[in-house]
C-alpha positions as CSV (number, residue, x, y, z in Angstrom):
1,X,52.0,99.4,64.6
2,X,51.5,98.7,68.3
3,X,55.0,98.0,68.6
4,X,56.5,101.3,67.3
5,X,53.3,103.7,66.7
6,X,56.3,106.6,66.4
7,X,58.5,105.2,63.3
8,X,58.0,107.3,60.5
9,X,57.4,104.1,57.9
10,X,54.7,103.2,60.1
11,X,53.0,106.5,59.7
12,X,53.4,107.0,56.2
13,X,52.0,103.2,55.6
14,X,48.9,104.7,57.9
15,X,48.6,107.9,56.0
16,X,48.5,105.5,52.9
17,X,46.3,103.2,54.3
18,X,43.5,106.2,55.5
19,X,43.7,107.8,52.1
20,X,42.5,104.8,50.6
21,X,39.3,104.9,52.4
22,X,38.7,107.9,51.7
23,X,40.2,110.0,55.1
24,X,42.4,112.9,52.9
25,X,42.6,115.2,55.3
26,X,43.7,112.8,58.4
27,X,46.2,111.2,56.4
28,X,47.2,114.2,55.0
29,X,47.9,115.2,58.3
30,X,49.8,112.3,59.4
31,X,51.5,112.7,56.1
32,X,52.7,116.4,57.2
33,X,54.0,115.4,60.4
34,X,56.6,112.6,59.0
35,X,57.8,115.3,56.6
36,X,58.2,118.0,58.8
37,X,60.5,115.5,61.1
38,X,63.0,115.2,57.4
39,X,62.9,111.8,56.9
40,X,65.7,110.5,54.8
41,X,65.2,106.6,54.3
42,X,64.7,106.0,50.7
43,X,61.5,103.6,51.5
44,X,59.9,106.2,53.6
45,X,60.7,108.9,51.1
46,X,59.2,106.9,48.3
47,X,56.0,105.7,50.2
48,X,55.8,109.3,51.2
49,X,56.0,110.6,47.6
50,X,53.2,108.6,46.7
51,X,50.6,109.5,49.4
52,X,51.5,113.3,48.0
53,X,51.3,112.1,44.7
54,X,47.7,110.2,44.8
55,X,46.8,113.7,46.5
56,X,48.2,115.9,44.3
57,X,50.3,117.9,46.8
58,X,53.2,118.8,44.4
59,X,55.0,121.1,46.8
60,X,55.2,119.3,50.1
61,X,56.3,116.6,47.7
62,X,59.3,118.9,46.5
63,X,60.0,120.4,49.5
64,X,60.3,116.5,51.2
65,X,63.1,115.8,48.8
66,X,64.8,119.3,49.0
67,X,65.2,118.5,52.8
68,X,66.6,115.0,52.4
69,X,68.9,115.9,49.7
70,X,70.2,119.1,52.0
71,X,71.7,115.7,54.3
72,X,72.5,113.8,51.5
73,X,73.4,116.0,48.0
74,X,74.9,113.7,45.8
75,X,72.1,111.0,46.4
76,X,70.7,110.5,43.0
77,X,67.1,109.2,44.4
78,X,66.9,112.3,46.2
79,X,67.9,114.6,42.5
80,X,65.7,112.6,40.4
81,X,62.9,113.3,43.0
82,X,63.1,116.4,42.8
83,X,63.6,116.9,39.5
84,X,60.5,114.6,39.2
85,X,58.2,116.5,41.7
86,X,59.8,119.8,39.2
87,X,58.8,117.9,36.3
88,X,54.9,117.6,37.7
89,X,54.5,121.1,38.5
90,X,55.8,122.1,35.4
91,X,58.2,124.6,36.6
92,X,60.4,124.3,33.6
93,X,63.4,126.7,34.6
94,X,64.0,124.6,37.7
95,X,64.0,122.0,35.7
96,X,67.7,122.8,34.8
């Protein structure tokens, strides 16, 4: 972390790490600012999706995997998180 306090994996593991114990709203925070920078590695998606998921933050969750899959729109990680994050908020004509 002292290394490379910027990378976005780093964050995200940080954001993780405070909502654990209990600090929603910082991590939440930290959180916002990786997915407002449109990360598009896979890892750092996934971790990402979980800190929103754990919170229940449905649509910064979808709106994360829109963005990647704008770069990336035959990536089936991307679809299936969407379609996942569509799934949870039970938005059923998105769904198709």
């Amino acid at each position: 972390m002292q290394k490379q306090p910027e990378h976005q994996m780093v964050k995200v593991l940080k954001a993780l790490t405070l909502d654990r114990m209990g600090k929603r709203e910082e991590a939440m925070a930290l959180a916002d600012s990786v997915r407002v920078q449109g990360p598009t590695d896979e890892h750092t998606l996934s971790t990402l999706a979980l800190v929103y998921k754990v919170a229940g933050k449905l649509d910064e969750l979808l709106s994360m995997y829109e963005a990647a899959s704008v770069h990336d729109p035959t990536n089936l990680e991307y679809l299936r998180g969407i379609f996942l994050a569509l799934v949870r908020k039970q938005t059923y004509a998105r769904q198709q």
